[in-house]
N, C-alpha and C positions, 0 to 999 in steps of 0.2 A: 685410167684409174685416177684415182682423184689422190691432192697433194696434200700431203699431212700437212699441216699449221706448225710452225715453228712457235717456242713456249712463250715469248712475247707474245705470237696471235691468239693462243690460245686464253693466256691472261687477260687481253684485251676484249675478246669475245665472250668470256664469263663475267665480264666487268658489265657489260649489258644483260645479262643472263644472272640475276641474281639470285635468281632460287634453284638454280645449276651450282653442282659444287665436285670438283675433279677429283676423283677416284683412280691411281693409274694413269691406265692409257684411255678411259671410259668418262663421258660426266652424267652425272647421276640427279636426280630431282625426285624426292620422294611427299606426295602430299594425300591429305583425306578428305575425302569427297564426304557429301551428306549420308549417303547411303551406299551397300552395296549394288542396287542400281544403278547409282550415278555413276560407280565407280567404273560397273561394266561398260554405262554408255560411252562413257568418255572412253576407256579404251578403244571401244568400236570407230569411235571417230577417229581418233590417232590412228587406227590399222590404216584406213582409206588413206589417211594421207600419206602415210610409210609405203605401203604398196605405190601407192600414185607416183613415189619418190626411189620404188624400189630401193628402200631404204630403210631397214625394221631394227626398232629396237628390241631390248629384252626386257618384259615386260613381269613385272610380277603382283598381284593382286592377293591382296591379306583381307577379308572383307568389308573395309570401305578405306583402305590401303593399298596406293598403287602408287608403285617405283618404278620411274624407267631408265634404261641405261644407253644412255650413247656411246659406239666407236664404229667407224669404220675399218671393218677386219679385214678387208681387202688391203688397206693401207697399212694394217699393220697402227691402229691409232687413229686421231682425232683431226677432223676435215672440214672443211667448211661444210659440206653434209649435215654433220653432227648438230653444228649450232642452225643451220636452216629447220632441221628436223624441232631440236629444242624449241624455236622459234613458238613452230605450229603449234607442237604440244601446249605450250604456257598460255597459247589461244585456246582451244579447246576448254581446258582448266580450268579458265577465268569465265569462261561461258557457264561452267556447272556446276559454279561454285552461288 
């Protein structure tokens, strides 16, 4: 099982991650894509990499609004997981913007 971050890591790791903003035990990044399509594409890309990481967020799409949510519920909270996941996502994003 993977080890929660203690809240210095945590701080430290949203301090690279700045369109990441902590919610709880969850970090959350909410942005708008050009179009409802885009917004689908990009998620489709994020799934690949979530599965790939067995690692899925929650994802919610408003139509050309889409918020994702990071925790590791195994852990009970936030893992280095969380912020490698973010990572990817902030990649995809910057691609479809």
């Amino acid at each position: 099982m993977a080890e929660l971050l203690s809240d210095s890591e945590v701080t430290s790791a949203l301090s690279a991650a700045p369109d990441w903003q902590l919610d709880g035990a969850s970090i959350v990044r909410t942005t708008d894509l050009p179009s409802f399509a885009a917004a689908i594409a990009a998620v489709t890309r994020v799934g690949f990499f979530a599965e790939a990481a067995d690692h899925h967020p929650d994802i919610d799409v408003r139509w050309r609004t889409v918020t994702f949510r990071l925790s590791t519920h195994s852990a009970g909270g936030l893992t280095a997981k969380d912020f490698a996941l973010a990572g990817q996502i902030d990649r995809v994003l910057a691609a479809a913007v």
